[in-house]
N, C-alpha and C positions, 0 to 999 in steps of 0.2 A: 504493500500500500504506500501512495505516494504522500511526502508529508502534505497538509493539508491546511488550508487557512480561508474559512468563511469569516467575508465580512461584510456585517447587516448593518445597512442603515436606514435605521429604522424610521420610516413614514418621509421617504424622500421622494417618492413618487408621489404626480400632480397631475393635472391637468394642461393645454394648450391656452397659452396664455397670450391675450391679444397681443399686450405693450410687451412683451418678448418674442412681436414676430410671427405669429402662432407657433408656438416651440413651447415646449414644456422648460422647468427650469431647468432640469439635467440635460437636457439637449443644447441649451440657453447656454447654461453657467463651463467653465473650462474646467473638462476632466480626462486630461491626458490619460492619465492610470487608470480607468474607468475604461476607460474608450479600448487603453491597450489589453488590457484580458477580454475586452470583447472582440478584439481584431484578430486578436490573438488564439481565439479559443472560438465559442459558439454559446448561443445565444436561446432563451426562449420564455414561456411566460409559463406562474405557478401560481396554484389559488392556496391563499394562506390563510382566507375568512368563510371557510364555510358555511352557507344559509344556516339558519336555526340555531348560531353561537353568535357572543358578543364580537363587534367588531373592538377588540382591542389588542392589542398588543400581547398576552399570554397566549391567546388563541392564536395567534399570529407568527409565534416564536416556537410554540409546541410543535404546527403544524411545519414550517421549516426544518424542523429539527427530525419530523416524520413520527411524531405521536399523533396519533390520530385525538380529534379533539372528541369526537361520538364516544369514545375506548375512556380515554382518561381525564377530558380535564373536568375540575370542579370549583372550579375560581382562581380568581386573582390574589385575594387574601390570603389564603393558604398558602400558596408560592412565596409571597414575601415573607410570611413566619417562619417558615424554612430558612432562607436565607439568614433571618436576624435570630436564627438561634431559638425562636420559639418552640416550645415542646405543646404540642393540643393534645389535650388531653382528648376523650375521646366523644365525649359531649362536648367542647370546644368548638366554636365558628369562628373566620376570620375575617375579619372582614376590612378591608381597604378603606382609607379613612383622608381622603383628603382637604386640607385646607384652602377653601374656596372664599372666593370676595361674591358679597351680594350687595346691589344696591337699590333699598328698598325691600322689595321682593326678588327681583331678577338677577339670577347667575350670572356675573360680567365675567369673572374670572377663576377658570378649571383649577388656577395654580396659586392663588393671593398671591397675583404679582411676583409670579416667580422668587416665591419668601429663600433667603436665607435660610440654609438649614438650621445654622446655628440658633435662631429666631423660633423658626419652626420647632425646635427640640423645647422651648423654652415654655412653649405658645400650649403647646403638648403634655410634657411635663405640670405645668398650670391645671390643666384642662383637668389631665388626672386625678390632680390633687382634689377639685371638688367631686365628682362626678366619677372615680374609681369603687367598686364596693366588689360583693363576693359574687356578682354578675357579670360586672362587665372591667375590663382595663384598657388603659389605652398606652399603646407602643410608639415610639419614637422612632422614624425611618431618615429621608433624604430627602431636602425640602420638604415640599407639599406630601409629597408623598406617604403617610402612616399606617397603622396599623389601628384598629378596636378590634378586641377578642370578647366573644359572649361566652360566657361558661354556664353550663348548666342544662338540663332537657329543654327545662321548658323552650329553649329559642331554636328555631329551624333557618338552614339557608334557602329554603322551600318561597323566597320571595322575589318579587320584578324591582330592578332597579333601572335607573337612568346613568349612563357614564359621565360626568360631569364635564369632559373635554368635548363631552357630543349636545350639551345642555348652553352652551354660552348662548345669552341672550331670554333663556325660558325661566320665567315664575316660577320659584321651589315651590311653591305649594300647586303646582299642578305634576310634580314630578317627584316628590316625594316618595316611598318605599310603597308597594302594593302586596299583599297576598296573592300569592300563587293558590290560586283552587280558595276550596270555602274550609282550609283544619283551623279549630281551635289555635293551633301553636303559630301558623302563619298571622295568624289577626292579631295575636298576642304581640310579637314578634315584633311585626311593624308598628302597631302601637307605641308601643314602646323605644323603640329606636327614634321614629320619625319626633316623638317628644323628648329625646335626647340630644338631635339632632340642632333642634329648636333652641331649645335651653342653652346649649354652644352659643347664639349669636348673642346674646346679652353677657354671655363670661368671658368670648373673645373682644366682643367690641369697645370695652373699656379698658380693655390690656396694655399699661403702658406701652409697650412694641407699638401694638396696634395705631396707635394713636399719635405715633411715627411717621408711619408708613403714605407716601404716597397712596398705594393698592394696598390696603389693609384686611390682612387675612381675616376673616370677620364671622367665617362660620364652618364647624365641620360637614363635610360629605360621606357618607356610607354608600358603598356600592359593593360590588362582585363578591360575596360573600362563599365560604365554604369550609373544606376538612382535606385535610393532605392528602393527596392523588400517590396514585401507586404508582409506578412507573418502572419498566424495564430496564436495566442497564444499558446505558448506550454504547459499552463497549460487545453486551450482548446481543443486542437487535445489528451491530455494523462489525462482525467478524474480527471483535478485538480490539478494535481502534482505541484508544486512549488518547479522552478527551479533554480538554480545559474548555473553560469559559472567562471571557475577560469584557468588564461591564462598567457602567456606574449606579444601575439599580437592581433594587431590591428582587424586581418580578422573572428578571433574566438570571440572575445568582441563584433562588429559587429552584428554576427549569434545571437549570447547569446539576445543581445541588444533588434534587429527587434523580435525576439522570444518572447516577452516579460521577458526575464531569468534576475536575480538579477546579475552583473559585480559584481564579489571580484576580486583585483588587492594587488598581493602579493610583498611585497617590495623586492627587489634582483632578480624579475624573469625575462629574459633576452631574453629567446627562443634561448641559446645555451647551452653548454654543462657548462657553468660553473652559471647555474641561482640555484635559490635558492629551491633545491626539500625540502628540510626539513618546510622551509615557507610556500609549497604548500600541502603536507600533514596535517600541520595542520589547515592550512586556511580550508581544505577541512573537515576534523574533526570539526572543530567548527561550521562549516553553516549549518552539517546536524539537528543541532539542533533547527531552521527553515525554514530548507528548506525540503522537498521528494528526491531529487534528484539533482546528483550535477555531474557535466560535468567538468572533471579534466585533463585537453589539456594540454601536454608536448613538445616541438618543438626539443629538442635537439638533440634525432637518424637522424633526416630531415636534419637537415643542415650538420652533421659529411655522410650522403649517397651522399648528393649535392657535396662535398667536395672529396667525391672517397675515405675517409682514414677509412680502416674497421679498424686498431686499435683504432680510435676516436669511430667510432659506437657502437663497445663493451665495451667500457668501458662508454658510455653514455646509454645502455641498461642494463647495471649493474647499476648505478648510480639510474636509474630510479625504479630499483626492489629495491635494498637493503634502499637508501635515501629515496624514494616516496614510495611505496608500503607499502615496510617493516614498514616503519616509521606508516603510517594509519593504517594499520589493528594493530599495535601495539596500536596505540590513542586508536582505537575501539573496541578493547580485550572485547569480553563478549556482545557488543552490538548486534542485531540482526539486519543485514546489506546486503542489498545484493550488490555484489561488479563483476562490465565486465570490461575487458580491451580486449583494440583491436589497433592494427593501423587506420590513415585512407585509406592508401594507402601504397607498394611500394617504396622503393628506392634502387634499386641495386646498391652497390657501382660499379660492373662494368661500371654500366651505367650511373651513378650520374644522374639521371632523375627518375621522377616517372615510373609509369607505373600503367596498369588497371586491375591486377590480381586480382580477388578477394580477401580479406582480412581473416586473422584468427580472431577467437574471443573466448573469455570462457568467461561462466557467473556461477559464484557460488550464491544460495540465496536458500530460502526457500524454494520457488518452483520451485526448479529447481531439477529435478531427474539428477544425477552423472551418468555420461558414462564412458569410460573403456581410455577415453584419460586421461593420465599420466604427460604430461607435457605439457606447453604453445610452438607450433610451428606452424610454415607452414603446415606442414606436419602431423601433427597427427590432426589440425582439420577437416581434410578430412573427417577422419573418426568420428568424431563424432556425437551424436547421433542425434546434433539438425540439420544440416544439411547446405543445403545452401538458405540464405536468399536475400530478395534485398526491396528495396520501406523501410518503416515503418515495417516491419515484424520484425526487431530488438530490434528496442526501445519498439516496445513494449512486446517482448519476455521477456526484462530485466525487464520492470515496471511491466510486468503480469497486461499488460490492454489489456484488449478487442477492 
């Protein structure tokens, strides 16, 4: 097996974009290294959002990874407890907790303003302090991003939520948590939360921080709730391979985790536009030297799409070729490597929301016979030779496992 190195960037795919021409911004923006494993190799399109699952990013990264989401997944929440070391107990739910700006009623902001983690942990910490008992607790992650765990039967993750990166602009109180079906426990459940919920924006809104803050983180969000997913060893589903993962969040450390995959945690890496790619190419250059395969997760095109500013997007899709890209295949000059980059999903700055399009991909390696696609985009993977894939057909296209 050839040494190996995917790398996602996550939610870098878009739309045709008038003021760029009609050109998407990866087509748009300059991506020499991009463009060269596609010239270089071949090319084609992969569904990473299967109908009937959330469009988010776990769903997105599982199914790249070729776990099927039908098979195994069961939130978001869970993955991250994973990661930060939590132990769920077996009545335990997790549930994804992040720090959101409303003004008035209405959701403006998925992320309070892109908080400071350090803020974040504080914001958090606080919150606990009122509002922790022998039901529920609340975890400290990266930025926006947290954790609440519900302990105990009485609560189910048997409920409908809204993703709050897909919510900008909508009333919480038309989006608040719903039961799933008519149990006892689901009514209970959301009850209960969506007044927990509530209760947040009067203990955040006075929070010194808060009160700071331009976008002031101003209220908790509950979503993607669940119980730790089983999952197969990824060196047993791909004939051995021994994996790493190299990230800056929580839900990708997770995946990596349950996979049985080696966590490298790169110092400066942030999961925005201003994290540390130089630290992450070489983090990823040195593990290939025990590891087969190395899973090289970027966040930054994601959040500058959430955010609606294609000037941010392009210059963080540049960032990610010429810093990351450029930087690794330079470490790896001469080494015999094979190298895929792909999004996981969608984010049209129109839209600042994901979406289920299928994905582009190019993979250059050994075995890889080169097609007549010239550049990395939407649109010329169409036509490339390898086609269009979905399930495991990817991963293991890249590892050339059977």
């Amino acid at each position: 097996m050839t040494k190996t190195i995917l790398i996602l960037t996550d939610g870098m795919a878009d739309e045709t974009i008038p003021e760029l021409g009609g050109k998407t911004p990866v087509e748009y923006a300059e991506t020499p290294h991009m463009d060269a494993i596609a010239r270089d190799g071949a090319c084609g399109t992969f569904l990473t959002l299967p109908a009937g699952y959330p469009t988010s990013s776990d769903v997105a990264n599982m199914s790249v990874m070729g776990y099927a989401p039908a098979q195994f997944y069961t939130g978001r929440g869970p993955l991250e407890a994973v990661s930060q070391g939590i132990d769920l107990a077996p009545n335990d739910v997790a549930w994804r907790c992040n720090l959101i700006n409303v003004d008035g009623d209405i959701l403006t902001d998925y992320s309070g303003g892109h908080i400071e983690t350090a803020d974040a942990r504080q914001l958090i910490a606080d919150l606990g302090d009122v509002l922790n008992s022998e039901k529920i607790t609340f975890h400290p992650g990266v930025s926006y991003r947290n954790l609440m765990i519900t302990h105990g039967a009485e609560f189910t993750d048997d409920v409908a939520y809204e993703k709050p990166d897909s919510s900008q602009g909508k009333n919480i109180h038309d989006i608040l948590l719903k039961p799933n079906g008519s149990s006892p426990a689901a009514a209970a459940t959301v009850a209960f939360l969506n007044d927990l919920m509530l209760r947040s924006r009067s203990l955040l809104a006075s929070h010194p921080i808060n009160l700071e803050r331009d976008v002031p983180a101003n209220m908790s969000w509950l979503w993607s709730p669940g119980r730790r997913p089983d999952l197969p060893p990824f060196s047993e589903k791909y004939a051995g391979a021994r994996g790493a993962i190299i990230s800056a969040v929580d839900v990708i450390f997770g995946l990596g985790i349950c996979a049985g995959m080696d966590v490298i945690k790169v110092p400066g890496a942030t999961g925005f536009i201003d994290t540390n790619y130089e630290g992450k190419a070489d983090a990823a250059a040195a593990a290939l030297d025990d590891h087969d395969f190395i899973y090289l997760h970027v966040e930054a095109a994601d959040e500058c799409g959430h955010m609606g500013d294609l000037k941010l997007k392009m210059r963080a899709i540049e960032d990610i070729d010429a810093r990351l890209i450029g930087r690794l295949r330079h470490n790896l000059k001469g080494r015999d490597v094979t190298y895929a980059v792909l999004p996981d999903h969608p984010v049209p700055v129109r839209l600042r929301l994901h979406t289920r399009d299928p994905v582009p991909f190019a993979i250059c390696g050994p075995h890889i016979k080169p097609d007549a696609c010239r550049i990395f985009s939407e649109r010329e993977a169409l036509s490339g030779d390898i086609g269009y894939l979905e399930g495991d057909q990817l991963m293991r296209r890249i590892l050339n496992c059977p």
